[in-house]
C-alpha positions as CSV (number, residue, x, y, z in Angstrom):
1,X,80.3,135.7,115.2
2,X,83.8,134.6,113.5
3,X,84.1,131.7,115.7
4,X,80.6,130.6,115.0
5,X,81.4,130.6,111.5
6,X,84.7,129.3,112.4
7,X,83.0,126.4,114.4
8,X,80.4,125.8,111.8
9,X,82.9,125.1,108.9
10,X,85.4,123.0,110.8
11,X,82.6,120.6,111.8
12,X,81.6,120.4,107.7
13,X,84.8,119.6,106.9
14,X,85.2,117.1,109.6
15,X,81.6,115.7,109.1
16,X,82.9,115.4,105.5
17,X,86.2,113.1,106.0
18,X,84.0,110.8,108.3
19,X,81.6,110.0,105.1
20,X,84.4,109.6,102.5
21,X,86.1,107.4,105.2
22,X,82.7,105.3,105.5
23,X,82.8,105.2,101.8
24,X,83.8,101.4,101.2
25,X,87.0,100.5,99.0
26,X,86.5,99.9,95.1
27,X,88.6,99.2,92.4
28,X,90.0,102.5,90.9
29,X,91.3,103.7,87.6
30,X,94.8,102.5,87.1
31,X,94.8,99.5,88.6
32,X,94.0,99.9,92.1
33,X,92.2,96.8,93.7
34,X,91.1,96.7,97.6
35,X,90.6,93.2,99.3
36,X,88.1,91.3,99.4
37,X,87.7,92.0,95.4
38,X,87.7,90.6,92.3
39,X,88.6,93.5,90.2
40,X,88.1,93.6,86.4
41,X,90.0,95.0,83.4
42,X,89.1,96.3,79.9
43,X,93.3,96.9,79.4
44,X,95.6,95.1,79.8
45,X,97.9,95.0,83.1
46,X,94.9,96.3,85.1
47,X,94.7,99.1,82.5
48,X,98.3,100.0,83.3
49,X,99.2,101.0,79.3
50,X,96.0,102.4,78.2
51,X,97.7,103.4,75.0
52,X,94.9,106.5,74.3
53,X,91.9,103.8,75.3
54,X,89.5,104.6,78.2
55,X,90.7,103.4,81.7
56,X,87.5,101.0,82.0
57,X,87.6,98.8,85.4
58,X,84.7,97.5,88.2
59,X,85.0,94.6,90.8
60,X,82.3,92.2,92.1
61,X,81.8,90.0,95.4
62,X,79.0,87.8,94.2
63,X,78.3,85.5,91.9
64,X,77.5,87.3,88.5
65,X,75.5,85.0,86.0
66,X,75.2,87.7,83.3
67,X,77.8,89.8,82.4
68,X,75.3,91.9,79.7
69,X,73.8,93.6,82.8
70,X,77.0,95.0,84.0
71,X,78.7,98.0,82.6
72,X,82.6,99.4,83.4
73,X,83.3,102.4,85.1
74,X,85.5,105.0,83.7
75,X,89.0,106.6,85.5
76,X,86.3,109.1,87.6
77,X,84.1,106.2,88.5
78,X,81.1,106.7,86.6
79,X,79.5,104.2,85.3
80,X,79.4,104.3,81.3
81,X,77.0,102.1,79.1
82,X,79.5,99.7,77.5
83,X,78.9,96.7,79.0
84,X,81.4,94.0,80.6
85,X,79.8,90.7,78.6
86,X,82.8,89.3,77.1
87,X,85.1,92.9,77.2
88,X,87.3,91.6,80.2
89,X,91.2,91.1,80.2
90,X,92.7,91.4,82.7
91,X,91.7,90.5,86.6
92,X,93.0,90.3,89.9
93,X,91.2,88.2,92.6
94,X,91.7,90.1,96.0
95,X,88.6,87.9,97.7
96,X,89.0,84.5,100.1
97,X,87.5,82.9,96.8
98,X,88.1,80.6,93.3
99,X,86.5,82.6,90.7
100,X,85.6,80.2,87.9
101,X,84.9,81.8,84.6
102,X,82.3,81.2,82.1
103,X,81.8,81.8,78.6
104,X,78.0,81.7,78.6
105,X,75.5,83.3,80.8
106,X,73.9,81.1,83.5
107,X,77.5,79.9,84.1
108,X,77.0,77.5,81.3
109,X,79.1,76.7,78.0
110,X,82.4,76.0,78.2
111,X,83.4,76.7,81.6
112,X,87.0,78.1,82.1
113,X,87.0,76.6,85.5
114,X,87.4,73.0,84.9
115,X,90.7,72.9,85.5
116,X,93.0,74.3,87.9
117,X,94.4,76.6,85.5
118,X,91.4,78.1,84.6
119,X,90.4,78.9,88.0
120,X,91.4,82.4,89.0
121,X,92.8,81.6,92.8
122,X,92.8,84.4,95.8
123,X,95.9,86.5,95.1
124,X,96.4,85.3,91.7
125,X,96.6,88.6,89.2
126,X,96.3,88.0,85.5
127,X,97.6,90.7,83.2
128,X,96.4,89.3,79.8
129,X,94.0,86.6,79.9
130,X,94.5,85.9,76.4
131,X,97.7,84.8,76.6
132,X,97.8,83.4,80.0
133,X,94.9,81.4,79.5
134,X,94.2,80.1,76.3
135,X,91.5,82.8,74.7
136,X,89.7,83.6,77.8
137,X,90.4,87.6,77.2
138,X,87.4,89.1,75.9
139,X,85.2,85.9,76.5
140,X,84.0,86.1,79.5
141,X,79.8,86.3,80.4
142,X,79.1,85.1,83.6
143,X,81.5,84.5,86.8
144,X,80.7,82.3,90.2
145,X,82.7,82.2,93.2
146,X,83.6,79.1,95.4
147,X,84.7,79.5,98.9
């Protein structure tokens, strides 16, 4: 009987690692970004020096024309209800992809992209879009991908 039981939870636990190893890679609290991302900040430094603030991060693969309908994550991953319209500074861009930023939803308004130093270029990391990038921390509402 103890080697049924034996059997029974061995197989759990193994059954167990195979889902959290088909779990796929997000960004994490603390600054943790896998590839094929473009991760997203509340803090800056990828929420490296929270100073007492929440450790508020998500990522995205698509296009995203309204910011408003996405929220942050917390340091557990939940989401929480503050949303990501214009709350973003810092990003890193893990994906194949230009990310071009916008200030208005629909990708309209003054685009942040028009330039090429504006654009936020695979394996470029941005620790404070404010002053890296001439006021886009915290102004950010929609975001669209070029490959």
């Amino acid at each position: 009987m103890r080697r049924i039981i034996s059997a029974f939870a061995v197989s759990i636990v193994a059954a167990a690692g195979l889902m959290l190893a088909a779990s796929p890679a997000a960004a994490t609290a603390n600054s943790q970004c896998p590839s094929g991302k473009l991760c997203l900040y509340d803090g800056l430094n990828w929420n490296a020096d929270l100073s007492g603030n929440a450790d508020l991060w998500s990522d995205i693969t698509a296009n995203v024309a309204d910011l408003r309908r996405y929220y942050w994550h917390n340091e557990s991953g939940a989401i929480t209800h503050w949303s990501m319209q214009d709350d973003i500074t810092s990003i890193k861009n893990r994906t194949r992809c230009d990310a071009y930023l916008y200030r208005d939803i629909d990708y309209g308004g003054d685009i942040f992209g028009t330039a090429p130093d504006f654009v936020v270029r695979p394996g470029e990391y941005y620790g404070n879009l404010g002053a890296a990038n001439r006021g886009m921390n915290n102004n950010i509402t929609s975001i669209r991908f070029s490959c």
